[in-house]
C-alpha positions as CSV (number, residue, x, y, z in Angstrom):
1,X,14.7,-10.6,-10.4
2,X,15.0,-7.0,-11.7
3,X,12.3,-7.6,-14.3
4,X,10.1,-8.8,-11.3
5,X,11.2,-6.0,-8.7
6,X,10.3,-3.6,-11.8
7,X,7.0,-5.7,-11.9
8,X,6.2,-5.3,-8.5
9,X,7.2,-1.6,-8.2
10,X,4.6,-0.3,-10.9
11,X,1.7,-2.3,-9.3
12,X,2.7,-0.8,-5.7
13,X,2.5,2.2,-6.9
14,X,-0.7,1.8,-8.9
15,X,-2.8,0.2,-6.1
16,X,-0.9,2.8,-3.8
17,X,-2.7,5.5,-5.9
18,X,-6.1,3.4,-6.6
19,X,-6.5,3.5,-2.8
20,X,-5.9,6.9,-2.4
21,X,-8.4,7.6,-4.5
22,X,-10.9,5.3,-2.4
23,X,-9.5,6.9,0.9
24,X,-11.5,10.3,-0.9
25,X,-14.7,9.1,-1.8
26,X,-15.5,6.9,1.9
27,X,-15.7,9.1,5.3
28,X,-13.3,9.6,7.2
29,X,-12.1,7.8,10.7
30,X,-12.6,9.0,14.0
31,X,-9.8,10.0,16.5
32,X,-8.9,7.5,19.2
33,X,-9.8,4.0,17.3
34,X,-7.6,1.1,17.6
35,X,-6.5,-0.9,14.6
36,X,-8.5,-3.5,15.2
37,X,-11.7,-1.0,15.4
38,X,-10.7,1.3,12.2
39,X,-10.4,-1.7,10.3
40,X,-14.3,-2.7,10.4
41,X,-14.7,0.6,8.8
42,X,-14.3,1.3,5.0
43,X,-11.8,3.9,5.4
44,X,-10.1,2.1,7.7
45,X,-9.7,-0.8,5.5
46,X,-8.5,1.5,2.6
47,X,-5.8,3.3,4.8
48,X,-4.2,-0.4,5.6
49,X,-4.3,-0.9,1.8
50,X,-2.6,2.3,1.3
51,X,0.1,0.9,3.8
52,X,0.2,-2.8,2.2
53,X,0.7,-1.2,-1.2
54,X,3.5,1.3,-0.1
55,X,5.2,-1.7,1.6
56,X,4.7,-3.9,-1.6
57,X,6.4,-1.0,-3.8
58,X,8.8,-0.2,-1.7
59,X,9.9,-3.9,-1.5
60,X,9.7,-4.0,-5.3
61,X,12.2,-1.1,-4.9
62,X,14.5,-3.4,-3.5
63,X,14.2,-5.9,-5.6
64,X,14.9,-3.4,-8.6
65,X,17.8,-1.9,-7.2
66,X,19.3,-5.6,-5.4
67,X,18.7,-8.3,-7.5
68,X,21.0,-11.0,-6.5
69,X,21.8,-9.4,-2.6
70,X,24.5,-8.0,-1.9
């Protein structure tokens, strides 16, 4: 499970930063949207992938550092 946690980690962090780099080149949201409505926008849709990739790094994290649980 390390190997995997170390796996998942790396690719987090990669899409984490691929996103970013999206985020830049799409405009940017207006104030006062709900989720719902930001997400039928580009940037919208690359700020939740900026989320779902932190979360899927941070879980690899876990995974690195807790292999078998405690």
């Amino acid at each position: 499970m390390r190997n995997f946690g170390g796996i998942v980690l790396v690719l987090g962090i990669l899409a984490f930063f691929y996103a970013s780099s999206r985020l830049d080149d799409v405009e940017p949201l207006a104030q006062g949207l709900s989720v719902s409505e930001a997400l039928k926008q580009p940037a919208g849709r690359w700020q939740m992938a900026r989320y779902g990739s932190a979360g899927v790094a941070g879980f690899g994290l876990l995974m690195l550092l807790f292999p078998k649980g405690r």
